[in-house]
Each structure stands twice: as C-alpha cells, then as structure tokens.
N, C-alpha and C positions, 0 to 999 in steps of 0.2 A: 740665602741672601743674594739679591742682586748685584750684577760688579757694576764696577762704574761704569758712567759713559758716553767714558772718555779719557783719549790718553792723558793722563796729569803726572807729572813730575815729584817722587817722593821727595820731601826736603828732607835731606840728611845734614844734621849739626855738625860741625867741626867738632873734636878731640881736643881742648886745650887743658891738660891735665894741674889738677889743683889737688893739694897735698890737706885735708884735716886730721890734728893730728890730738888727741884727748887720751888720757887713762894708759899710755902705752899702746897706744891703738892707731892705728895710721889709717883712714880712707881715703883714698884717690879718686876724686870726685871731677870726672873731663868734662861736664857741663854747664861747672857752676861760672863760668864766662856771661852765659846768659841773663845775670842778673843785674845787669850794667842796662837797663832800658834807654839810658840817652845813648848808646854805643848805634851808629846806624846800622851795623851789621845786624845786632839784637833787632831792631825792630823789623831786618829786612827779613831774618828768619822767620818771624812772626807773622808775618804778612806771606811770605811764602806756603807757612803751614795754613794758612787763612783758605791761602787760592788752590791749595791741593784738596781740604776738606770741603769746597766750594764744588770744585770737577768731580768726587769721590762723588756727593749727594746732588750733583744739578739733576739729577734725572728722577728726584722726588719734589723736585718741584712741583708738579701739578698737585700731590698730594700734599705738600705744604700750605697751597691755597685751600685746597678743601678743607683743611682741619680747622684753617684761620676763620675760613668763614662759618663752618660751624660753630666756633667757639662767637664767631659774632651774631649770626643767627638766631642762637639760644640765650643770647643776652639780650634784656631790655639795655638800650645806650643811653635816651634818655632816660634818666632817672632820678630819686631821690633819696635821703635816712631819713629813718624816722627822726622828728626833731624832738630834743630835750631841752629842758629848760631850766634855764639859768639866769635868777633875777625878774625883771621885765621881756626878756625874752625867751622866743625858742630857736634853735639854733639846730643846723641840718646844714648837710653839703649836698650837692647837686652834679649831675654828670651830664652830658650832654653830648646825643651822636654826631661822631667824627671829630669828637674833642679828646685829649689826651689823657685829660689830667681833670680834678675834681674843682667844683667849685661853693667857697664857704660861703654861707648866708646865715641870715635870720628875718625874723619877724616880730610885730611886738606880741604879747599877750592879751586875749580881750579881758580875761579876768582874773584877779590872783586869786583868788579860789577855784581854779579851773588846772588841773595836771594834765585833763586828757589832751593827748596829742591832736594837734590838727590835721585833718586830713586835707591834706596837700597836693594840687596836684603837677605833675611831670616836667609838662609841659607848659604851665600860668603859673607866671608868679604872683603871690598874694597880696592884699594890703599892704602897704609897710615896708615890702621886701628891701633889703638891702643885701649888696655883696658887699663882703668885708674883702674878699680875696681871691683871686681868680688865678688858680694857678698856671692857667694856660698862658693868659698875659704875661706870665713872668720866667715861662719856658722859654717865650720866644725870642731866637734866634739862638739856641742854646743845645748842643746836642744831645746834652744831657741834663735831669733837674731832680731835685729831691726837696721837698719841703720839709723841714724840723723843727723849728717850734714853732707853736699857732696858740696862743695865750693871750684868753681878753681879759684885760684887770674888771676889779671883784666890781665895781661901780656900770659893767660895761658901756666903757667911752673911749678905749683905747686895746690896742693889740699890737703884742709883740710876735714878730716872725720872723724866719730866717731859712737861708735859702743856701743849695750846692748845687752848680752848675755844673763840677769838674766830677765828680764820686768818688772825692777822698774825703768826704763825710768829715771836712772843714767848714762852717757855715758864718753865710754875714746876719746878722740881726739889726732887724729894722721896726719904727715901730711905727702906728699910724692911727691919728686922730678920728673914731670912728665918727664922731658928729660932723667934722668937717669931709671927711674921706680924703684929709690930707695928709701926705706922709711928713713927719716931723724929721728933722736935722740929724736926731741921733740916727748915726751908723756903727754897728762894731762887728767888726772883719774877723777872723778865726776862731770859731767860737765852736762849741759843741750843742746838739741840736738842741735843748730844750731851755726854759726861761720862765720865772716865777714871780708873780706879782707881790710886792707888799699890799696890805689890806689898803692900803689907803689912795693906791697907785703911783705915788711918788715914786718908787726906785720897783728897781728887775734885778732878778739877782740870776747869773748864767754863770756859766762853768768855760773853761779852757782846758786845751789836753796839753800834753808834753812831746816834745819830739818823738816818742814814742806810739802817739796816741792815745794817750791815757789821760782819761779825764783829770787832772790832777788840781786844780784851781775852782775854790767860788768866786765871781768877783760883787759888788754891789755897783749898781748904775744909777745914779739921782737922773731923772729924765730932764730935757734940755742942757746937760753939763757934756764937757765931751770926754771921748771913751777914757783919752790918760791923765782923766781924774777918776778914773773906777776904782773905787775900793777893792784891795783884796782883804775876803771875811775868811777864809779860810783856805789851806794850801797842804796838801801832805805830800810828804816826801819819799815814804816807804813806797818800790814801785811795783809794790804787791798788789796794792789797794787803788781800786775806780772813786771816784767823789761822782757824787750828786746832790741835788736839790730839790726840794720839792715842797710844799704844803701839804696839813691835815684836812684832811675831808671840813670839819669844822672851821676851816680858815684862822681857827685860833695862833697855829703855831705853824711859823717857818722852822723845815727839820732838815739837816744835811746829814747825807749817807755815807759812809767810808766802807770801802766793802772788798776784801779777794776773794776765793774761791770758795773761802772757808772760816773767814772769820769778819765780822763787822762790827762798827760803831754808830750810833748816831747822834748828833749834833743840835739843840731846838734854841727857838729863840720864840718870844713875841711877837706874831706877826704885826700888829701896831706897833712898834718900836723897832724899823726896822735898819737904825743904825745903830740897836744895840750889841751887846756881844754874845755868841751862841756861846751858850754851856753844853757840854758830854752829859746823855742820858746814862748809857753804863758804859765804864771804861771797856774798850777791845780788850778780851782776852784769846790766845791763839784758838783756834777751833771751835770758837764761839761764833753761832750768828742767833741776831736778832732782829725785829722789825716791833716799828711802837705805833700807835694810831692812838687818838685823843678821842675819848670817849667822856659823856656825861651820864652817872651811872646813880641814881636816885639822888639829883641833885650836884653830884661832886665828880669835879673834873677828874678824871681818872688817866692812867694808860695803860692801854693794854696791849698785850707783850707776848708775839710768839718768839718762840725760842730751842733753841737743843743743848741749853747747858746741861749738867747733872741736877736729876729729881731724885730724892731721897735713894742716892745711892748710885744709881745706876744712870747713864748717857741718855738722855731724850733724842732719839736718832731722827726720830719724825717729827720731833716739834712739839709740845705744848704753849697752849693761852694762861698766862696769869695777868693778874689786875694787878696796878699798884699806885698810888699817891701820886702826884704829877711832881710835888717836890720831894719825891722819894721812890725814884725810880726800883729801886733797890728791893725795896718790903715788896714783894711780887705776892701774891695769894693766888695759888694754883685755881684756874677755872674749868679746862678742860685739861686731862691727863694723856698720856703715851697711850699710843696702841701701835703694836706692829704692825696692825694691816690696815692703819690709817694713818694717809703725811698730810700734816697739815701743812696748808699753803700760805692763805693770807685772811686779815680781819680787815673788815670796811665797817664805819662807826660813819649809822645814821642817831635823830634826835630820837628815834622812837624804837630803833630798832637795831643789831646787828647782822653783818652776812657775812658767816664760816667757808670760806672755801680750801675740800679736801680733794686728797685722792684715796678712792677706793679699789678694788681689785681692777686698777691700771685704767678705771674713767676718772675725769674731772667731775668735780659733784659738788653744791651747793647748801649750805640750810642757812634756816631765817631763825635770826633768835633775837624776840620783843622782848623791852626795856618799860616796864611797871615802877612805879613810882617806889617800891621799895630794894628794884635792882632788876633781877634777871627772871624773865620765865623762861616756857621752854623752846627749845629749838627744833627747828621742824625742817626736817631734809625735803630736797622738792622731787616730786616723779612726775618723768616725764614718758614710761612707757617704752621704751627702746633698751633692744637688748644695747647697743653702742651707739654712745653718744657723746657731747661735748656740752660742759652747760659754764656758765660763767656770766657774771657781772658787766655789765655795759655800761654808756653812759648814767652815770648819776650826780650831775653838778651840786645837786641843792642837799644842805645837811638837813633840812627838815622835809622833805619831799615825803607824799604820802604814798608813794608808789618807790617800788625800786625795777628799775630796767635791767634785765637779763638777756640773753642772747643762747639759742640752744640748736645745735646742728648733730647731724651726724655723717657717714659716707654716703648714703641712698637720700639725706633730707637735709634740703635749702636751708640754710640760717633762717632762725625764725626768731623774731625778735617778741619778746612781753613786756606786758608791765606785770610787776605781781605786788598786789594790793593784801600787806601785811596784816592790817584790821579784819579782813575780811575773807583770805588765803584765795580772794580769785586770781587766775590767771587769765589774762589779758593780750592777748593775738592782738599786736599792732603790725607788722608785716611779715610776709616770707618773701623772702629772695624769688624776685620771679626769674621762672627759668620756661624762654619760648618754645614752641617746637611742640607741644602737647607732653613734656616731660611726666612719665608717671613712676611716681616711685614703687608702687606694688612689681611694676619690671626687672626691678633690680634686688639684691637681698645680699646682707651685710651678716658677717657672725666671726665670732673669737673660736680659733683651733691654739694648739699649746704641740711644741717641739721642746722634747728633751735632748739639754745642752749635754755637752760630755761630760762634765760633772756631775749630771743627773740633775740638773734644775731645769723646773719647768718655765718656757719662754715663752708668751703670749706673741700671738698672731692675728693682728685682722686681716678679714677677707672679704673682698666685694667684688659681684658678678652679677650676671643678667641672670637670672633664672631660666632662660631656655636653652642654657648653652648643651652640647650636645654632651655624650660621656666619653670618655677617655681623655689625655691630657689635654691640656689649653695653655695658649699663651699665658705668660703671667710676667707680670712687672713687680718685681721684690725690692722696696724701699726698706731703706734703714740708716739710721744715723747715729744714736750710742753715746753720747757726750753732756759733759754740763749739766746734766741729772734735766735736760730738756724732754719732754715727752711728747710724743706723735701721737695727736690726739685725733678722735673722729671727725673728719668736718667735708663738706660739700664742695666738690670742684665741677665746674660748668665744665674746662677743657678735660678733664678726667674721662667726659660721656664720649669721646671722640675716640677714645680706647673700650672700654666696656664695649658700645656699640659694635664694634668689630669684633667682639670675640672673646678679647682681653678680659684678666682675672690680674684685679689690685689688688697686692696684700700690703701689709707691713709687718716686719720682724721689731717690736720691741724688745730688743737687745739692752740688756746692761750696758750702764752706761750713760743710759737715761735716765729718766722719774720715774715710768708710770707705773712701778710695784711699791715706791719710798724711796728712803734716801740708800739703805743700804743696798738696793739694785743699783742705785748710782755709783757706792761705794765700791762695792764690788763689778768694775768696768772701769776702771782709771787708775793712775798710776803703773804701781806694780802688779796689777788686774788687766789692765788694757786686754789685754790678747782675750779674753772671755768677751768681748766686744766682738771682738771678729770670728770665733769658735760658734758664741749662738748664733751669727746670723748665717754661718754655716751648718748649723745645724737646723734652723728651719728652712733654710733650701733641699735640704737632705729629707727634712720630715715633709713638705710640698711633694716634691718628688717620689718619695715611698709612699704617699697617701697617693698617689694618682692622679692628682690634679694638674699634674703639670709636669714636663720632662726635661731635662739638660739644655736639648735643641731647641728648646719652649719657652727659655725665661731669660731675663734683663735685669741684670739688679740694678739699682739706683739708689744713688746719697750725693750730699753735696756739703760743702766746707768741712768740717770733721767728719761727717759721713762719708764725704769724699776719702779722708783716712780710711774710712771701714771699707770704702771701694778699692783703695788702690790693695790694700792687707790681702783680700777678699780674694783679689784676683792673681795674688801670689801665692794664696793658701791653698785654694781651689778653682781652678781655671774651667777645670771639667764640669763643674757645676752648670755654665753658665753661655748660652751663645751671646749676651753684646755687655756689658759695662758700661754707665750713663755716669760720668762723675762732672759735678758740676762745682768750679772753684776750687777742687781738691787740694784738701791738706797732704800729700804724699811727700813731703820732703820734711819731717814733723821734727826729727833727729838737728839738721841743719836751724833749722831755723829755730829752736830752742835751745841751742847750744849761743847762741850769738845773740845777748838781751840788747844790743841796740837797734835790734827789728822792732817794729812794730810791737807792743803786746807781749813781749814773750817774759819778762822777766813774773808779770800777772799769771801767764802761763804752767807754772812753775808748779803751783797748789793742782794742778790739773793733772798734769806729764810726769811731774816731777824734775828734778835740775839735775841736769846729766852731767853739767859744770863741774859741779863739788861733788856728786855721785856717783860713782864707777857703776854701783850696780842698775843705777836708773839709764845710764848711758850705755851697757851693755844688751839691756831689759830692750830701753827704744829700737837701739841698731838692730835686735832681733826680730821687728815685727814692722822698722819703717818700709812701707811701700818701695820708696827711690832702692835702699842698700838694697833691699830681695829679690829684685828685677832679677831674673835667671833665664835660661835658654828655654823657655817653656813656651808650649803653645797655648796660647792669653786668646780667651773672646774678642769679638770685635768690641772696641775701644773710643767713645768719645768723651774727650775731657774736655772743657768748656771754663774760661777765666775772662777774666778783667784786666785791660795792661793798669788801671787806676786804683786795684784794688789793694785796701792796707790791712785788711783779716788777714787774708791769704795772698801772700804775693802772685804776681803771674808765672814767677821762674822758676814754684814747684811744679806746676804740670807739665810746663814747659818742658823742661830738665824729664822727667818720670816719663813724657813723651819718646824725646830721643832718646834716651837708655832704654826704652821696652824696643822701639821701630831697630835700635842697632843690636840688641842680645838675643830676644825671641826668637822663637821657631813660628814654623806656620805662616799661614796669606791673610790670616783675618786682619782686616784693614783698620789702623790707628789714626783716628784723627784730633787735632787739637784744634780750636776756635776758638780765638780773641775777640772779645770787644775792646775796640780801640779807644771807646770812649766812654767806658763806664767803670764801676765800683763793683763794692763785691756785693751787690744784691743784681747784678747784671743791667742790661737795660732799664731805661723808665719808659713812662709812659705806657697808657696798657696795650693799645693797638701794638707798639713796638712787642712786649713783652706777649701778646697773642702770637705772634708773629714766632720767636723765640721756642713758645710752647710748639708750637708746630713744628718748628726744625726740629726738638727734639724730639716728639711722638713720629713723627715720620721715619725719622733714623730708627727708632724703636721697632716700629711696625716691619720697615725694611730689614732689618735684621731676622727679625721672627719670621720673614717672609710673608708679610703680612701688605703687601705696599699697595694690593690690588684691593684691598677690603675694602 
C-alpha cells in the first residue's frame, strides 16, 4: 500500500468514560460522548477525522478522476426509459449530461390499441411532450435532494410528490395540476415518502412516522382542504410494526399494510369510497405474514393470498398462494404448495393473466400464469439462458395491458428491459442499458463456486472476472451483507468495469442471513444465529483463498449498513484474512443501539436482533459478536468506514466511536480512516455525478490498498 503524502495529524478522541450497565453486566463505553452531534467538539472531531482521511488519500486523487471519468465515459448521460403506459399516456424519465438528477415526462398516445412503445429519442422531445417534474429544479440550491413520492392520480391530471432536502428521509408533499402545470396550495410537511390516489382523485392518502421513525400513521387528504384537517384512517401503536399504503394493481381496492419483521396485517377499503372505513383482511397473528392482491378469476373477485402460516400440519416456511372470496378472506383454497427449494416472493394480478415471482437455487425467477375463462391454466417459467441472472417485473401501470414489462440483468449483462406478450410467449427487446466504450461482455465471465461453512453447509458464491486474467492469485473485492432475508442478486454495474478492468475479481458471499436459499437461510443468520452470518463469510474468504483465486494480501471485503455489521464482526474474527475493510454506514455498535428503543427503529429491530432489554441471553449472545465491545489489540486491515452525520438507519456515532476504539487499542500501522458526509443520509450522497464521484474515492482507496493505484 502506499503511505500517505503527507504529514496529517492522527485525530485522537477524548476518553470520557460512560458506564452501561444491563443483566449484571457493566460496559464502560469512553466514546459514547460522541453521539451529542450539536456538541461543537463532536462535530470538530468529525471534521478533523474528514481532513486526516482527506491528506491519508490526496495522493489518489489523479486516480479518482480517472475512475470518475470512466464511469462517465461509459455512460450514455443523455438518455431515456423505456416509457410505459398509463391511461392516455406514456410515461418515461429522461436524464440529461451535466444534470444531476432525472427528469419525469410523458406523452400522449396515438392509439389505444397500440402497447408498443415509442421509440423515442435522447436528445428531441416528441409531440405532446410534457415535463411533470424536473428534479433538478427542485435540487436547486439545496446540498442535498431525494425525491419520494411521484403519484399521478388514476384520471392523469394531477400529481403528488414530495421532496428531502436534509436526508433524514422526512418529506414535504406537494401536489400539482398537470393540465395547468400549476402547483396547487396543498402543502404537508413531515410526511413519509410515498402517497395514493383515491380512484376518483379527490383525496391522497400518506403516511407519518413517529419520533422514532416509524411509519406509524395513515392520514386522508381531501385536496384543496388544509393539512390540519387531514384525517387520520388508521394509526398503530405497537412499535413493532411499519404501516403502509398502497393500491391493488386493479385500482379496485385501497389496502393498508401493518408489518414487523415477522408478522403482518392488512387493511382494504373501496377505492371509490374513499372516506369509507378500512376493514382487516386476516386478523395479525404473531409470526404470521401475508400479502393479498385482487384478482378476477373466471368472472369473480377473488384474493389471493401468499402466505407462511401452517398447511395441513406443518409451517409453510417459504410461502404458499391460496385463493379466496374477497368477502371471506379466510376460506383460502391452496393454489400453489411448499417446496423447500422454492420462496415464494410475490403475485402481480393482471385481467388476463398472473406473474409468480420466486426464488430458486438463490436466483430471482419469474413465471406467467394465463387466466381462461374457467380460471387457471398453466404457468410457464421464463428462460433467459444465463448461468446468473436477475429477472423481475417492471413497470406495469395498466390492469388489462397486453404485454407485461420485465427487466432481466445479470454481473457481465446491461439491464435489459422486455415486453413479454402472454398470448403469444414473444419476448420483446425494447432496450439494453447502453454502456459506451465498446463494452463487450464475451470479456468478461460470471459463475456460482460454493464454500463450506463450519457447520458444513454449503454457501453460494458469485464470481465475476475478465477472462484473461493471468493464473495465480488476484485482487479480489468480497461483498456481503447477511440481513433482512434481503438477497444480493445479479445485476450490472457501469463503475464495477473500473475494477475488473484492472485486474480485479468480484465476488459475493451469500451468507445467511439473507434470502437467496429461502426463508430458512434467513432463519438461520439472525438472532440467536447471527454469528453464522459472519462464520460463512469467513469462510468463503478461506474457501477463495484455498482455491487459488486470490490471497490474504489480495482482498477487500465490503458491506455496508448491516453489512457493515458483518464488516466490523469480520474484522474481529479474522483480520488475517484480509488486507483493507470498505464498510460503508456501519452498523458496529448494534448492542448500544438496540438496547436503547428511543433511537431511531430499534424497538422494530427487536424481531431481528432480538431484545437484549428483557433477555439476558440475547444481550449476552450480541455483546459476544458486537464489532464496537471486540475491538482487541489486534493487527486489523487497512480500514475505511464511511457515514452520514444525517443519517437515521445508522447513526453516525457507531462508526465514529468503532473508529476511535480500533485507532486507540490495535496493533499495527495499517491506516484507519473514517469519512463523514456532512450533509447527507444514510443512502450517502445524491445526485449521480456526486455519487460517481463517491464511487471513485472508494475504488481508488480499494485499488490503493491492493496496491493497485498505478493500474
């Protein structure tokens, strides 16, 4: 690795020792001072550690611009989506070089018998065009911006949207007369990002969170009334459970979602009636979850119903589909059954047709199942020809559309968008992600290896490389993340080629924890399992390694927010593994901040972690495997961790704190740096130029480390 260069000034944190004390257990915790952000000293720390990691890496600057600009190179800037259509129009966002941020449009239809998209191009706007919304206008002057709901009621003549300036993923909602392109009176301030039309457009119905953050409020909005006459329709109080909102694909029914980690409710009403009162589909029971979607199933409203309660006898762990009565949720008639090597995910209900999406041996995967006038034929999985890939449902506004939009990528191939024509099983190329520069994917070659955990269970590994890489070990960057039963699926990264090209070998450890095996891979990586989250992704560094591909002095692991967890775990478990650590947002203080429900999220948290509050043994379990308590005098890889002072997932004073306890207990010179954004949330920067920008400082520290900075 290169040093730095130039002399910079280690920040070292003050010592002001704070006493936690749980279970008969005492921790003396000297940094949690730091979590006071209006204290000026905190923010001078912050800023200090800023302009140390600033002098650490100035001398990668030249190669920061290089990456920037390749990542901009190989992007088309002008550009456009494919549009879909909705009503009288079609509807597509537009981007534009040396613009930030996206911008919404449509156009009209020439024919309503006509699905196929228009081909549109880049750079002319069409007949008709109109911008509904231009994001860039509404960044400005603003150092940070996130747009959250963008909702045109079902008539489209009107849109609701709403905007965070700050990235604490607070949002004001506004709404705006698309025939006039005037914005109307209603404003409502703190809202949560998304927002639902009644069929008829009168009223929006949004959501508010809790001091906590948590979704916890529906409200109803009659448009021209002002906000503190909003109805509240619904409010829960258990602070286990997120509320949401939303419509059926059929526009028939407004449905509210109650949901924790593990058990849900939900909520429907009439969407033409939309100041009536919602009734409960099936009452929550603990460890229950379900999801309903309105179907018309030879004539007769139906809904259908996945689910994991018990099927005759035994726990549906993965989910099955049953039908049932719209006024009788209840009588469910099983449609599709369990299978352990199949999770099902979700049902989308068109008028002709439905779309099954599962997971199979750890891809996402899709089938079409047509709707006959006497009910169900059969359903047809779609192949796409790739060993690893990602396939899933795109836009699809219109319930009777004769086409349904999919979207299918993989590591080595651009998103490539279809239509697939259910009558007829064509599939239909409307675009691939252009990527400039003569990009060829036969250069590159992607494939699934498997590391056995210490258990002896097998852990799936992707792998993506150039094909002419030479033999013996190779850099390699090992991603992993382990949480939520979210899975790290195949998909195409433009600034990814900026590492391959050089040499680099991308993998990913799908570690429990995740989805991509079912539920009980997830099962198994939380709670009183967690630590099997950080074993296998130690042990596909170990299995990289013994295979040859790659050596100690040769790899980078990388995670971020609860991955970050798995980072800070990782590098307490096994430090020798690994010359740098990339954690970005990290969860490493997970013990602290779940023990204390008037953070942010944590009481939600609880179905996850588990509650160390009331549990000695989950309290014991955490402090055994949190990153912050294991800090030890060990020699740790080089280290950058990377936060939000705005961010409300993960506060900024876990890394913070996990920074100065590793820089004051370690052994060893490998260099620790921490880096605040001072003005973002926890999805970091906006704006993509920015966020290019971002990518680079981190692949360059990457490269830098591997000794890579001259490639």
């Amino acid at each position: 690795m290169a040093l730095d260069s130039g002399p910079a000034t280690i920040p070292v944190a003050k010592k002001v020792p704070t006493e936690r004390v749980h279970h008969g257990d005492t921790f003396v915790d000297e940094y949690e001072w730091l979590r006071d952000k209006d204290d000026p000293e905190v923010i001078a720390y912050l800023e200090a550690e800023n302009a140390y990691t600033e002098a650490r890496t100035a001398h990668l600057q030249p190669l920061r611009d290089r990456i920037f600009d390749e990542i901009k190179s190989r992007t088309l800037e002008t550009d456009l989506s494919v549009p879909a259509r909705m009503g009288d129009y079609w509807y597509y966002s537009r981007s534009f070089e040396g613009k930030q941020y996206g911008v919404h449009c449509r156009c009209p239809i020439d024919d309503p018998n006509d699905w196929t998209p228009p081909r549109l191009e880049a750079d002319t706007a069409p007949a008709g065009e109109e911008i509904l919304l231009d994001s860039n206008a509404l960044a400005e002057g603003h150092d940070f911006f996130a747009l959250g709901a963008f909702s045109v009621s079902h008539d489209g003549t009107l849109l609701a949207y709403s905007v965070d300036t700050v990235g604490d993923e607070r949002y004001v909602l506004r709404f705006k007369d698309l025939r006039s392109g005037e914005l109307l009176g209603d404003e409502i301030p703190g809202t949560a990002p998304g927002a639902t039309w009644s069929l008829d457009g009168s009223h929006v119905f949004y959501q508010t969170v809790d001091e906590s953050w948590r979704p916890d409020t529906v409200w109803r909005h009659r448009l021209g009334t002002a906000s503190d006459a909003d109805v509240r329709v619904f409010h829960e109080p258990d602070e286990r459970y997120w509320v949401s909102i939303g419509a059926s694909r059929s526009e028939k029914y407004l449905m509210i979602w109650v949901g924790s980690k593990i058990t849900s409710e939900g909520w429907v009403l009439e969407s033409d009636d939309p100041e009536g009162e919602f009734r409960v589909l099936l009452p929550r029971r603990e460890g229950v979850e379900y999801s309903v979607e309105h179907a018309v199933i030879g004539g007769r409203d139906r809904f259908l119903i996945l689910h994991n309660d018990v099927v005759d006898g035994v726990k549906a762990e993965n989910f099955v589909l049953a039908e049932a009565p719209v006024d009788d949720p209840a009588a469910m008639t099983l449609l599709v059954g369990h299978r352990d090597d199949v999770r099902l995910e979700d049902i989308d209900c068109f008028a002709d047709h439905l779309v099954l999406s599962y997971r199979r041996e750890a891809l996402p995967r899709i089938a079409v199942w047509p709707l006959t006038s006497e009910g169900y034929g059969e359903p047809k999985e779609l192949e796409f020809g790739l060993e690893l890939f990602s396939a899933g449902v795109g836009a699809n506004p219109e319930w009777s559309q004769p086409t349904l939009r999919i979207g299918v990528t993989s590591f080595i191939t651009p998103m490539q968008v279809f239509d697939y024509v259910p009558a007829t099983g064509e599939l239909l190329l409307r675009k691939e992600q252009p990527v400039l520069g003569g990009y060829d994917p036969a250069d590159y070659e992607q494939h699934r290896d498997w590391a056995v955990a210490e258990d002896g269970t097998r852990v799936p590994i992707s792998i993506v490389r150039r094909r002419d890489l030479p033999a013996g070990p190779k850099p390699l960057l090992l991603y992993g993340y382990g949480s939520y039963e979210a899975s790290i699926d195949p998909g195409f990264s433009v600034s990814r080629l900026s590492l391959l090209d050089r040499g680099m070998v991308f993998a990913v450890a799908h570690v429990r924890g995740g989805g991509e095996m079912g539920r009980l891979w997830y099962e198994h990586g939380k709670t009183l399992t967690k630590k099997n989250t950080f074993t296998d992704f130690v042990s596909c560094a170990r299995h990289l390694i013994d295979s040859g591909l790659t050596a100690p002095d040769r790899m980078v692991a990388d995670g971020g927010s609860a991955g970050g967890l798995l980072m800070g775990a990782v590098a307490n478990l096994a430090p020798e593994l690994f010359a740098g650590i990339l954690a970005n947002v990290p969860f490493v203080d997970p013990l602290t901040s779940i023990l204390d429900p008037s953070l942010p999220l944590t009481v939600i948290e609880w179905d996850e972690w588990g509650n160390p509050l009331a549990d000695k043994e989950v309290y014991e379990y955490m402090k055994s495997y949190s990153p912050y308590e294991n800090v030890a005098a060990k020699d740790y890889p080089a280290i950058l961790a990377i936060t939000s002072l705005n961010d409300t997932r993960v506060l900024y004073v876990e890394p913070a704190k996990w920074v100065a306890k590793l820089r004051a207990t370690k052994t060893g010179d490998a260099p620790l740096l921490l880096k605040t954004e001072m003005t973002a949330g926890h999805g970091g920067v906006s704006g993509r130029y920015e966020k290019w920008k971002e990518v680079a400082f981190e692949y360059a520290w990457v490269l830098d480390t591997l000794g890579l900075a001259e490639a």
